[in-house]
N, C-alpha and C positions, 0 to 999 in steps of 0.2 A: 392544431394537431394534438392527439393525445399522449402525453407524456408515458415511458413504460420506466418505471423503477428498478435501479440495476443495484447490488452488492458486488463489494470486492471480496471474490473467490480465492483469487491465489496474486503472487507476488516473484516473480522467480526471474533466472536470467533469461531472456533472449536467445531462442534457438538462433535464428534468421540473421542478429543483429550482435555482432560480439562487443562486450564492454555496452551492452544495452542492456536491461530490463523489457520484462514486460507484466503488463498488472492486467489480470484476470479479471474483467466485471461479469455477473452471472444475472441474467435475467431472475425478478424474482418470481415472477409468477409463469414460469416457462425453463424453456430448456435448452434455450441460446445462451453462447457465451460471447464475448467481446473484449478481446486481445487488441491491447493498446502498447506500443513500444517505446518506454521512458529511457530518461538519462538516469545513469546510478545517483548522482543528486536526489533528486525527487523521487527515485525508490527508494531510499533511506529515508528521507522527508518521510514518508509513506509508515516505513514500516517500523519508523520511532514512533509514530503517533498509533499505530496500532497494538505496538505492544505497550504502549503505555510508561514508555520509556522519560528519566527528563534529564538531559544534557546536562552538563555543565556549564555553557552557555547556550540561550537560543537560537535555535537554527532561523534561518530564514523565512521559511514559515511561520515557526511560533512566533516570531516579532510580528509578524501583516498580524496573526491573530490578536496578540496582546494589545497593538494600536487599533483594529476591531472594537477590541473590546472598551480599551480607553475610551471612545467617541461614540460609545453604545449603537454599533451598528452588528446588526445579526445577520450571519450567513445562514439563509432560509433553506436554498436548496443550489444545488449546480445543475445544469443543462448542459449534457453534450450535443451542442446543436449544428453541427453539419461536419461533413466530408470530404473534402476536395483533394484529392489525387492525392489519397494515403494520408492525407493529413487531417487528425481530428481538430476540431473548434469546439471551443465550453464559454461558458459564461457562466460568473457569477451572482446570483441572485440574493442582494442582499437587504436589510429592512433599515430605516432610521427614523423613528420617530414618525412612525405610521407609512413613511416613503418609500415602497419599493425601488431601486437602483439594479442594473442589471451592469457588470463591467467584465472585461473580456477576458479572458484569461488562458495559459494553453491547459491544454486539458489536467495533464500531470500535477499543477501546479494547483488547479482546481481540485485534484481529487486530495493531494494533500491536504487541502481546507477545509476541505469536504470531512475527513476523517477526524479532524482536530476538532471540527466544529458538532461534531455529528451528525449531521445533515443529509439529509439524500439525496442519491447522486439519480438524472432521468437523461432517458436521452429518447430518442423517437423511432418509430418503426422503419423508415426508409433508411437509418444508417444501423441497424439489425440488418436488414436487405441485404445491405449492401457487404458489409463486413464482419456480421457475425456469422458464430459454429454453429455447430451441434455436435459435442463429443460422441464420438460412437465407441462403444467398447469402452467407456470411463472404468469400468471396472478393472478390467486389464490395466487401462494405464497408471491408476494410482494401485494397483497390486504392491503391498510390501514383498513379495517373493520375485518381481521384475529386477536382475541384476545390473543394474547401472551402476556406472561411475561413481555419479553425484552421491545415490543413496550407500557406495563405500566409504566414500570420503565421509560422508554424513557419520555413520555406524563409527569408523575408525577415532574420530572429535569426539564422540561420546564416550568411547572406549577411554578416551586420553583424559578427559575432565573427571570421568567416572575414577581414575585412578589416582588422582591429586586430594589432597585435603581439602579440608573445608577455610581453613584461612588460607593455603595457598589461593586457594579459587576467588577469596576474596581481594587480596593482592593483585591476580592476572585481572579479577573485573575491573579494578581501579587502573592497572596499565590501559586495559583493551576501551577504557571510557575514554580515559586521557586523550589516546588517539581516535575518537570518535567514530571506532566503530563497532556500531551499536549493533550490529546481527551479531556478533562473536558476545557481544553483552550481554545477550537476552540468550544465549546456551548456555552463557556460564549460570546467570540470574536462575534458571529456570534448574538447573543440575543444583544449586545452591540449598534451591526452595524445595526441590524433592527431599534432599535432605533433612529438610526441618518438619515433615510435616508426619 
């Protein structure tokens, strides 16, 4: 079967699933997209490693990576490879010493690795069939002039960091690490950095 190369698009909460996630994968050469419903675990997993975030201690993920990497084994690529009654299946595809290894993994946990490893993520046409979109009206929905909640709350946390110092801000990023959470990290990181630039 031919594998189709997916990115992750977005990363946000779960309409459908409360106290869930869901991680956006975007067809790359097309205009499907492939809505997957994680645990907040593994969306954080997810979205430390893409903002390039490094903990205080490692997460769960980063340790499989670091012993990975200890035993020189390379994660080459992940496959989302089937669908059974709303539930995705991934595998990961990995190298040692010239030996392809294929071991099983749930998807989230895989795309985690995925991200840390940089590796691409593939999955196949029949579960696009089956489970992916097609956004219509994308323009509309990421509109910054669309009044939602989320995008208040959002504006109001800038407004709030906007209005602090630059060492307080560094004070709250050291609170907000300590308790490891790391999206309120990466607002302040990023309000910090506009700062200095």
């Amino acid at each position: 079967m031919k594998k189709i190369e997916l990115d992750i698009v977005a990363l946000s909460h779960s309409v459908t699933h409360s106290h869930n996630y869901a991680v956006v994968l975007g067809e790359q050469d097309g205009v499907r997209r492939l809505p997957i419903v994680i645990g907040g675990f593994e969306a954080q997993a997810i979205a430390v490693a893409m903002e390039r975030m490094t903990p205080s201690r490692p997460l769960t993920h980063d340790l499989f990576k670091n012993s990975m990497d200890t035993f020189n084994i390379t994660l080459k690529e992940i496959v989302i490879n089937n669908l059974l009654d709303g539930i995705f299946y991934a595998r990961l595809v990995c190298e040692k010493d010239g030996e392809v290894l294929e071991i099983d993994s749930r998807t989230s946990d895989a795309l985690a690795m995925a991200v840390r490893f940089e590796c691409p993520i593939y999955t196949y046409e029949f579960i696009l069939d089956a489970a992916g979109v097609i956004l219509e009206d994308a323009d509309e929905v990421d509109s910054p002039n669309a009044p939602t909640k989320k995008k208040r709350k959002r504006a109001t946390q800038e407004v709030e960091l906007h209005e602090r110092s630059t060492e307080d801000l560094q004070k709250l990023l050291e609170a907000v690490l300590d308790k490891e959470d790391y999206r309120e990290a990466a607002k302040i990181r990023d309000e910090i950095q506009r700062r200095t630039q």
